[in-house]
MIRODREN-299897 format. One record per residue (C-alpha): residue in one letter; x, y, z. Coordinates in steps of 0.25 Angstrom, whole numbers, always signed. Layout:
REM residues N
+----+-------+-------+-------+
: aa :    c1 :    c2 :    c3 :
+----+-------+-------+-------+
:  A :     X :     Y :     Z :
...
+----+-------+-------+-------+
//
This chain:
REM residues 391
+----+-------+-------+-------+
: aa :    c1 :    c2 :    c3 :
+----+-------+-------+-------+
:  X :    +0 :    +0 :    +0 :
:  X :   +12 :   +11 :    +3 :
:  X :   +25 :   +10 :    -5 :
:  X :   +33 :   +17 :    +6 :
:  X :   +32 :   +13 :   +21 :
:  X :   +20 :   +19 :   +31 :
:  X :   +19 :   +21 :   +43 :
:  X :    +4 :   +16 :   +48 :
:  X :    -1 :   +32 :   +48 :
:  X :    +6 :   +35 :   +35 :
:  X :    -4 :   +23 :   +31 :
:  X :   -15 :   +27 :   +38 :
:  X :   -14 :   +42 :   +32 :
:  X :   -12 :   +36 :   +18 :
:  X :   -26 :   +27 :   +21 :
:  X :   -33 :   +40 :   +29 :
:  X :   -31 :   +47 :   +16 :
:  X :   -38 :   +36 :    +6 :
:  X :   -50 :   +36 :   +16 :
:  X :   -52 :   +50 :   +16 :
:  X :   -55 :   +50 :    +2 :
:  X :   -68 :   +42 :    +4 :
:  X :   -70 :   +45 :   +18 :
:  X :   -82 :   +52 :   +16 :
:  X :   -89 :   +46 :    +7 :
:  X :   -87 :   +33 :   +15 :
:  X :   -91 :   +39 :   +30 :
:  X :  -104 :   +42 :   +19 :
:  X :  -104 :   +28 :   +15 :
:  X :  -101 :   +20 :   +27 :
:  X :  -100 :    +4 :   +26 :
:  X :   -86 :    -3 :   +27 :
:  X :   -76 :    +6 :   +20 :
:  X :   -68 :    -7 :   +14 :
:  X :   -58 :    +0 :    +6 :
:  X :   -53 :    +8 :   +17 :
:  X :   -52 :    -3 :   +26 :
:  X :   -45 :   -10 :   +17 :
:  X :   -34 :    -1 :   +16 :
:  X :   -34 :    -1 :   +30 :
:  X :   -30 :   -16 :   +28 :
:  X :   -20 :   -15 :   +17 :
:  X :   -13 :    -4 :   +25 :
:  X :    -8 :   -14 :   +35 :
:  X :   -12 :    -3 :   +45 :
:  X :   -22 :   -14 :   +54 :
:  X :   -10 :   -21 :   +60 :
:  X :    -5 :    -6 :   +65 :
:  X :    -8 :    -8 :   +80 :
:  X :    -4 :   -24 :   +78 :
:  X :   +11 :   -27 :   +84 :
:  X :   +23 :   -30 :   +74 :
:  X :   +25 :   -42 :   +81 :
:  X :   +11 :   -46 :   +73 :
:  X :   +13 :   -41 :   +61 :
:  X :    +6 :   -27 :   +63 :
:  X :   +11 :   -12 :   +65 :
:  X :   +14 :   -11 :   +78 :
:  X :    +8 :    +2 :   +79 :
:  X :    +6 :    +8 :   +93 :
:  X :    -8 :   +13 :   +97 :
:  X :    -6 :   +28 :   +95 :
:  X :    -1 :   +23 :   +80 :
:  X :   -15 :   +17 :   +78 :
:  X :   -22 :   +27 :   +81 :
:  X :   -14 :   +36 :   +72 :
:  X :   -20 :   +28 :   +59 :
:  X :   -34 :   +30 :   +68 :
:  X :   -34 :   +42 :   +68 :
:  X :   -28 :   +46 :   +54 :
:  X :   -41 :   +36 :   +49 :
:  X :   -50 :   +43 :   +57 :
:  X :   -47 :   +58 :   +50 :
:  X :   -52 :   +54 :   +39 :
:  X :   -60 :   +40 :   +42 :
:  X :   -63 :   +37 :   +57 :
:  X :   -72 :   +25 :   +52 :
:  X :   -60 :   +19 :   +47 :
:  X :   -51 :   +24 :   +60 :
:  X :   -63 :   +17 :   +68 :
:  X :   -60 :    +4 :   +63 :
:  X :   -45 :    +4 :   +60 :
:  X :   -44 :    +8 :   +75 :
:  X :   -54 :    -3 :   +80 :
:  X :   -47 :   -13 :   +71 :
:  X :   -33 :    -9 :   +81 :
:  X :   -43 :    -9 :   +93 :
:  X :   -48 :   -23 :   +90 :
:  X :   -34 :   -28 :   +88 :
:  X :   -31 :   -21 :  +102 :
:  X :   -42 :   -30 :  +106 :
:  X :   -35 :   -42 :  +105 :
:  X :   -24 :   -38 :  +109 :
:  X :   -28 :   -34 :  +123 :
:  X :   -41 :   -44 :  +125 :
:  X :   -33 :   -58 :  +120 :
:  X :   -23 :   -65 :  +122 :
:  X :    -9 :   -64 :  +112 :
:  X :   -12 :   -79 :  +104 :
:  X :   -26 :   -71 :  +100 :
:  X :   -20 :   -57 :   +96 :
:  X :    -8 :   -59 :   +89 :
:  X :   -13 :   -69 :   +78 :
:  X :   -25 :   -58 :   +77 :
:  X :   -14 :   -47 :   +77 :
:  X :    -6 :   -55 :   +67 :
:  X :   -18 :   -59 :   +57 :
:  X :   -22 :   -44 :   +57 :
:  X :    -9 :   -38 :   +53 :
:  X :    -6 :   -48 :   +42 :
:  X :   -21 :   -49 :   +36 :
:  X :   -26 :   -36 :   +38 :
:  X :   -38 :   -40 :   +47 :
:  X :   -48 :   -29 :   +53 :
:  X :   -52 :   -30 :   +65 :
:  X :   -69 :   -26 :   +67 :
:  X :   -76 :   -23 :   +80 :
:  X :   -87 :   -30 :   +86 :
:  X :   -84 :   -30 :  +100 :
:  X :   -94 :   -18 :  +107 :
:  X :   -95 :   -22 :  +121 :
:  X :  -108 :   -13 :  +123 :
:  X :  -113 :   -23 :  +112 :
:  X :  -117 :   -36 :  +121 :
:  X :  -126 :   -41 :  +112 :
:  X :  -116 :   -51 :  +106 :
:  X :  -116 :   -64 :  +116 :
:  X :  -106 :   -74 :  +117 :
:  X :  -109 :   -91 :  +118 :
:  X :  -101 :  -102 :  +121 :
:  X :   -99 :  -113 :  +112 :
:  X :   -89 :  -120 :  +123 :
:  X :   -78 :  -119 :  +111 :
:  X :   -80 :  -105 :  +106 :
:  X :   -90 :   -93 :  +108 :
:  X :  -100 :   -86 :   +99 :
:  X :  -103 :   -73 :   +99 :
:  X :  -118 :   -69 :   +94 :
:  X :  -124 :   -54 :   +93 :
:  X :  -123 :   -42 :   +88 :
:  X :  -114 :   -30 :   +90 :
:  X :  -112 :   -15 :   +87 :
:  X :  -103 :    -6 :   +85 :
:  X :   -94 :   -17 :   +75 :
:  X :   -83 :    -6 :   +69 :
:  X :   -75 :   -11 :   +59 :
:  X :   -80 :   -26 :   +61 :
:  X :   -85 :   -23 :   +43 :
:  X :   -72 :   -28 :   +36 :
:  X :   -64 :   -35 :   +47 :
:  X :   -57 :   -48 :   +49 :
:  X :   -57 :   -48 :   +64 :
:  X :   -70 :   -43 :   +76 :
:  X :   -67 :   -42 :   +89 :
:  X :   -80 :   -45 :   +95 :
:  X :   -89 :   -45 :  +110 :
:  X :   -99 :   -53 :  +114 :
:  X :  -105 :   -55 :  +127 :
:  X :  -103 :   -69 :  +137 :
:  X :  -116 :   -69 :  +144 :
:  X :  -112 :   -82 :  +148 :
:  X :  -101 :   -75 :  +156 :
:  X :  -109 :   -63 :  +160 :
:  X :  -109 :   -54 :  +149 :
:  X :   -92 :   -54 :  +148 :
:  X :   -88 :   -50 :  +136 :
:  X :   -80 :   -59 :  +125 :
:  X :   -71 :   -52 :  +114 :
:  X :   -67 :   -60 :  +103 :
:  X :   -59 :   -57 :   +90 :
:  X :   -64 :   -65 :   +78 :
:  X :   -64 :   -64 :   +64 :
:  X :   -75 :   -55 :   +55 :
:  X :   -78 :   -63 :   +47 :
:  X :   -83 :   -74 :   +55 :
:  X :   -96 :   -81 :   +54 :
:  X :  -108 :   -77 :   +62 :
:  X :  -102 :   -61 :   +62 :
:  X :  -112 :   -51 :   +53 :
:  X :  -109 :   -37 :   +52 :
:  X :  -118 :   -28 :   +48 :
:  X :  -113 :   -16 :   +41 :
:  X :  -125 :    -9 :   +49 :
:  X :  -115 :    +5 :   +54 :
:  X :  -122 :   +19 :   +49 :
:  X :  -120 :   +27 :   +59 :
:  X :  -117 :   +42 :   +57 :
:  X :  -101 :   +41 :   +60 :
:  X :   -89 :   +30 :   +57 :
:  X :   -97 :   +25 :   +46 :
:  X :   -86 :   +17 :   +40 :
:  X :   -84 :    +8 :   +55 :
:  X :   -94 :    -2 :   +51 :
:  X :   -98 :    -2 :   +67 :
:  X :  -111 :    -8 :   +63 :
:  X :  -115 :   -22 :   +71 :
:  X :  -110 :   -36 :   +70 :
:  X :  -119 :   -48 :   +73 :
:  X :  -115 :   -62 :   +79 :
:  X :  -120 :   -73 :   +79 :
:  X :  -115 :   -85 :   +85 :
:  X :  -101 :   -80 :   +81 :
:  X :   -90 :   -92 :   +86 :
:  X :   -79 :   -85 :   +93 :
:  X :   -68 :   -95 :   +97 :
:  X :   -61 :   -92 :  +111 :
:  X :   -48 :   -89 :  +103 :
:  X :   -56 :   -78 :   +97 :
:  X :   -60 :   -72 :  +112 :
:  X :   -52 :   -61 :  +118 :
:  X :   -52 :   -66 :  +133 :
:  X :   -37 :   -64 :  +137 :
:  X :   -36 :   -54 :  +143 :
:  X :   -50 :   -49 :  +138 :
:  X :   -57 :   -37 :  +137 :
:  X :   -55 :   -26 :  +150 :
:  X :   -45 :   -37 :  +155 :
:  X :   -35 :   -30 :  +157 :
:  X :   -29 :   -15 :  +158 :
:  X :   -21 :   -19 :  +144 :
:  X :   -34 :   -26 :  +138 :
:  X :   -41 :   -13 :  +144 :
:  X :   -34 :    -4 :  +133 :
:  X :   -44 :    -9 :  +123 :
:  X :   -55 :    +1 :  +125 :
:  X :   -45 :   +13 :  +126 :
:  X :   -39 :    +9 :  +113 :
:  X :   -54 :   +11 :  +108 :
:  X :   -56 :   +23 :  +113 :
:  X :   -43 :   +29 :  +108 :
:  X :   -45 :   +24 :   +95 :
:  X :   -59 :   +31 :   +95 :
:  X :   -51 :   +43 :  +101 :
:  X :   -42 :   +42 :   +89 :
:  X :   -53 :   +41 :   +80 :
:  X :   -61 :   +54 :   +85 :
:  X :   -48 :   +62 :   +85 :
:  X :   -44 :   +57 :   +72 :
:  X :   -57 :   +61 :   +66 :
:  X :   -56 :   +74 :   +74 :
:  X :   -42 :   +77 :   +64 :
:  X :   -50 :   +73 :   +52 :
:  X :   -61 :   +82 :   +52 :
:  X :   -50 :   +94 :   +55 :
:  X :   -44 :   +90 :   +44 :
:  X :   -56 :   +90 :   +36 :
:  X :   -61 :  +103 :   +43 :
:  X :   -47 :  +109 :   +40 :
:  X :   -47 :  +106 :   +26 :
:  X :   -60 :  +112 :   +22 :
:  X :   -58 :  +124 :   +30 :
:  X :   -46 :  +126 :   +24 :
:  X :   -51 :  +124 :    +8 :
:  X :   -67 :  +124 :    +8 :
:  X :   -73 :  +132 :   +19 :
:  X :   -78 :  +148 :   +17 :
:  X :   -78 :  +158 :   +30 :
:  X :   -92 :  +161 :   +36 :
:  X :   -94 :  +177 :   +29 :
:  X :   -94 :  +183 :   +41 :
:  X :   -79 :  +178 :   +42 :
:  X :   -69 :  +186 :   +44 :
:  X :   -60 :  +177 :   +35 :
:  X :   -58 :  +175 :   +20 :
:  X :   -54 :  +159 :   +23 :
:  X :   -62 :  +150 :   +32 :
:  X :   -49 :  +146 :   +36 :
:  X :   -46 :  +158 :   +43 :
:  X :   -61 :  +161 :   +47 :
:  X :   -59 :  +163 :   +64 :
:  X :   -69 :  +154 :   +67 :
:  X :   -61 :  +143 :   +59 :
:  X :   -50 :  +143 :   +64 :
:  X :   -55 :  +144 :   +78 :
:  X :   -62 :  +130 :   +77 :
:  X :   -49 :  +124 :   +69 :
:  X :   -42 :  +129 :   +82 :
:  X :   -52 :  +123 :   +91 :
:  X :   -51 :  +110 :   +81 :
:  X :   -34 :  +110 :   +83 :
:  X :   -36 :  +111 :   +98 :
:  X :   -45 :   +98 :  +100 :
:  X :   -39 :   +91 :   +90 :
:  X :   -25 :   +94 :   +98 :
:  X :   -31 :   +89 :  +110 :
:  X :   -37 :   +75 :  +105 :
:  X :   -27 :   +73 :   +98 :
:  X :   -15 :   +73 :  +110 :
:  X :   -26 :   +65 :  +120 :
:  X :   -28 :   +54 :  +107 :
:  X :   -13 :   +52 :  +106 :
:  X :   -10 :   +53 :  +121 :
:  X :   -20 :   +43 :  +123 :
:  X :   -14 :   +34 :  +112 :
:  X :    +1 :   +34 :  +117 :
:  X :    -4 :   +31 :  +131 :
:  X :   -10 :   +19 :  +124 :
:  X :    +1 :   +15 :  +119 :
:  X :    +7 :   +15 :  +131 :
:  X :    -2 :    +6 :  +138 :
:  X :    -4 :    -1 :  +124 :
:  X :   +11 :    -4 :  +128 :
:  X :   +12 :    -7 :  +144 :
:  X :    +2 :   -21 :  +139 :
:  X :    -1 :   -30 :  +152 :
:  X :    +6 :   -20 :  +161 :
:  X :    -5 :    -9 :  +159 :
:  X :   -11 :    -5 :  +172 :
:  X :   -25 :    -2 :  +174 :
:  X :   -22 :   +13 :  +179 :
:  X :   -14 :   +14 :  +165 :
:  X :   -25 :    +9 :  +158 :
:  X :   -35 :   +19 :  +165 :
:  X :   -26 :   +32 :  +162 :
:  X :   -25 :   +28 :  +148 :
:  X :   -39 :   +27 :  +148 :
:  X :   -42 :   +39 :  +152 :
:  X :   -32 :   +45 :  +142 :
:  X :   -40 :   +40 :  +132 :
:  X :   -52 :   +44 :  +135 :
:  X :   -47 :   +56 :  +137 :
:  X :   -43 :   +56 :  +123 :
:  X :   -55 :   +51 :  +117 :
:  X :   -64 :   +62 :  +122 :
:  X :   -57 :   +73 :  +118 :
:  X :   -56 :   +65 :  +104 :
:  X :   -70 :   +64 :  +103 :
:  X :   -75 :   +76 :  +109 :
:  X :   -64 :   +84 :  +102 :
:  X :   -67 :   +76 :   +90 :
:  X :   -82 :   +80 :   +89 :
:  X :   -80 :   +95 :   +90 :
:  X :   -71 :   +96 :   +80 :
:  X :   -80 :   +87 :   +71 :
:  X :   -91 :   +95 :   +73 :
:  X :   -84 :  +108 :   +72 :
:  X :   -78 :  +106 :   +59 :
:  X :   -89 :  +111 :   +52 :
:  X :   -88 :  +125 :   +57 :
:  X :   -75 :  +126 :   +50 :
:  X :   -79 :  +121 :   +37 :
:  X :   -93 :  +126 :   +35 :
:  X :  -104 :  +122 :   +31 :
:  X :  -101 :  +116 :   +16 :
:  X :   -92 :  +107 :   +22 :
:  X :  -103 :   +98 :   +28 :
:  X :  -105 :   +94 :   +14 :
:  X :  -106 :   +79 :   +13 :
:  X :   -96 :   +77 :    +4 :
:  X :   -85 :   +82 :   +16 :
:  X :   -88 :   +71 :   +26 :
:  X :   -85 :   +83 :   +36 :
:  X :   -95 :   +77 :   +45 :
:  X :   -90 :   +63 :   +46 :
:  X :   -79 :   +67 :   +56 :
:  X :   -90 :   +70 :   +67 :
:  X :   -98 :   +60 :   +63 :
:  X :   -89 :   +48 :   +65 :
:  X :   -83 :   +56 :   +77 :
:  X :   -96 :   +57 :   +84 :
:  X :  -101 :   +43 :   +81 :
:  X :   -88 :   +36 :   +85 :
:  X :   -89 :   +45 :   +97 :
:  X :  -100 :   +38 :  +103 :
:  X :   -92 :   +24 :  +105 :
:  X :   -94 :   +29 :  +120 :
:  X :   -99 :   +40 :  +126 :
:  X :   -90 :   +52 :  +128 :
:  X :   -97 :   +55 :  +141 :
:  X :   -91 :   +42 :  +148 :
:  X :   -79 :   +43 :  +143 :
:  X :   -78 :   +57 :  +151 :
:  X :   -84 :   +52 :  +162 :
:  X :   -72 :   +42 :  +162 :
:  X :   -63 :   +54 :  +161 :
:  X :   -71 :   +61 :  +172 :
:  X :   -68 :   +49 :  +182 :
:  X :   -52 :   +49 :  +179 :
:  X :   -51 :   +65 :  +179 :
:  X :   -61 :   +67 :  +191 :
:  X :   -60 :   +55 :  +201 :
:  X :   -45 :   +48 :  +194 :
:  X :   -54 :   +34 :  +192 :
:  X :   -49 :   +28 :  +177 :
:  X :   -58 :   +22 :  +168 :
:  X :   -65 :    +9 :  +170 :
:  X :   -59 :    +0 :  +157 :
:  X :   -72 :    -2 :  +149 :
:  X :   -73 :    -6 :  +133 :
:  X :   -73 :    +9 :  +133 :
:  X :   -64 :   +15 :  +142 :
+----+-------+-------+-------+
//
């Protein structure tokens, strides 16, 4: 694909700029953007965060989000689910046990695989049976991104044998008794194909369980919801640059000052500039929080077994910190784009509104309010984060 050697973002910029072409027209679209997925493939960039030593990268987390983020100025749905691929391969990683994850890690780098979602914890109406040999998994479940066009699911169901205990399991897409049904049209991240799955009577072997160590097991295995919510940090501030960027650009060649302003270029309008200050000053902010939060991460990503709950809990709070001013920061900006660029630049045909859209819909994962209230208990009273799916 490159006649000179890349590094992963020099990739990654060279992809951002094909899927920009097409962006708006596919966020109008929606459905599985193949081709773009594709590319993702043949890039070699889906072994990024998978160890030399396993035939991948061997980029460190604030790498990865580096190439989310470059995806996510001018595509977040395909930021959405390149970053969920890494998530589900951080999945393994920290919920089973090495003879599971290191043939899934090597398979992926040397095939390509994508790895989908179908895990939702809120989502119990998946259950789990025992067939004494292996398991099978039968329901539906929401909230699937990326699950459209992969090799690989990681997947939930409940045990109510066991008193409702969660089981995660890592099986192939492909595998019989899974339909997915291509039934995502919501306002935002139109290209995430996080419509619903159904199982029924899905066999799951117990080589495809992650039970060792398990979900929440562990403070290590507890880094799997903070990876989550940076990636979505990531994604919310990435998005943020991209409609700057946009926002600049057409200020810059396309807008016309208000007649009752002073200047003869909208580019030097007062008010302009006022808000592409305010814009700079946000965007500033995020942006050191999301990349403090991410070498913290690889720091702790690093320490492995040896991680301590308090350094668990303090990371934690760094990232949530980071995602709120991401999304909060991420929304104004999104919003206010449009008072710099006037009203002909909510034309259809410049996709201007697609950055709040998908900010604003991928915002909603969980609410912003509890995540603060979790900040509040930290900043207020010392107490760190309960480890949750989501915190």
């Amino acid at each position: 694909m490159h006649s000179t050697p890349s590094t992963p973002l020099q990739i990654a910029r060279e992809l951002a700029s094909e899927f920009a072409r097409t962006a708006v027209e596919r966020d109008r679209q929606g459905g599985t953007p193949k081709a773009e997925r594709d590319a993702i493939r043949n890039s070699g960039l889906l072994a990024l965060s998978i160890p030399r030593d396993f035939g991948g990268l061997g980029a460190s987390w604030t790498q990865t989000f580096d190439v989310v983020r470059e995806f996510a100025r001018v595509d977040s749905s395909l930021a959405h689910v390149f970053g969920f691929h890494h998530l589900m391969l951080a999945t393994v990683r920290l919920f089973a046990t090495p003879a599971q994850w290191q043939p899934w890690f090597e398979l992926t780098a040397r095939k390509s695989w994508f790895w989908g979602n179908a895990l939702n914890p809120l989502d119990t109406r998946t259950v789990v049976k025992d067939r004494g040999s292996f398991r099978e998994f039968s329901g539906k479940k929401s909230f699937c991104s990326g699950a459209s066009d992969s090799e690989m699911l990681i997947a939930s169901a409940v045990d109510e044998s066991a008193g409702g205990k969660l089981l995660i399991a890592a099986i192939p897409s492909g595998r019989t008794g899974i339909t997915l049904h291509n039934d995502w049209h919501n306002m935002g991240q139109r290209q995430t194909d996080s419509g619903s799955a159904t199982f029924e009577r899905v066999r799951v072997e117990e080589s495809d369980l992650l039970l060792e160590p398990g979900p929440l097991s562990t403070p290590f295995a507890c880094l799997r919801p903070l990876i989550a919510q940076l990636h979505f940090a990531n994604i919310f501030l990435g998005i943020a640059e991209g409609a700057f960027d946009e926002a600049r650009h057409y200020a810059l060649r396309e807008s016309r000052p208000w007649f009752k302003s002073p200047a003869e270029q909208s580019s030097a309008d007062p008010y302009v500039l006022n808000h592409f200050g305010d814009f700079w000053v946000r965007l500033q902010g995020a942006r050191l929080l999301v990349e403090q939060a991410a070498l913290e991460l690889d720091q702790a990503w690093g320490r492995g077994a040896a991680l301590s709950a308090e350094q668990r809990g303090r990371l934690a709070v760094t990232i949530a910190t980071a995602k709120v001013a991401a999304s909060r920061d991420g929304l104004e900006i999104c919003s206010k784009v449009f008072e710099v660029t006037g009203a002909r630049a909510t034309q259809a045909s410049v996709g201007l509104d697609r950055h709040w859209r998908n900010l604003r819909t991928q915002s909603l994962h969980d609410p912003l309010d509890y995540k603060l209230h979790e900040l509040g208990e930290w900043a207020l009273r010392g107490q760190l984060p309960t480890p949750t799916f989501y915190s």
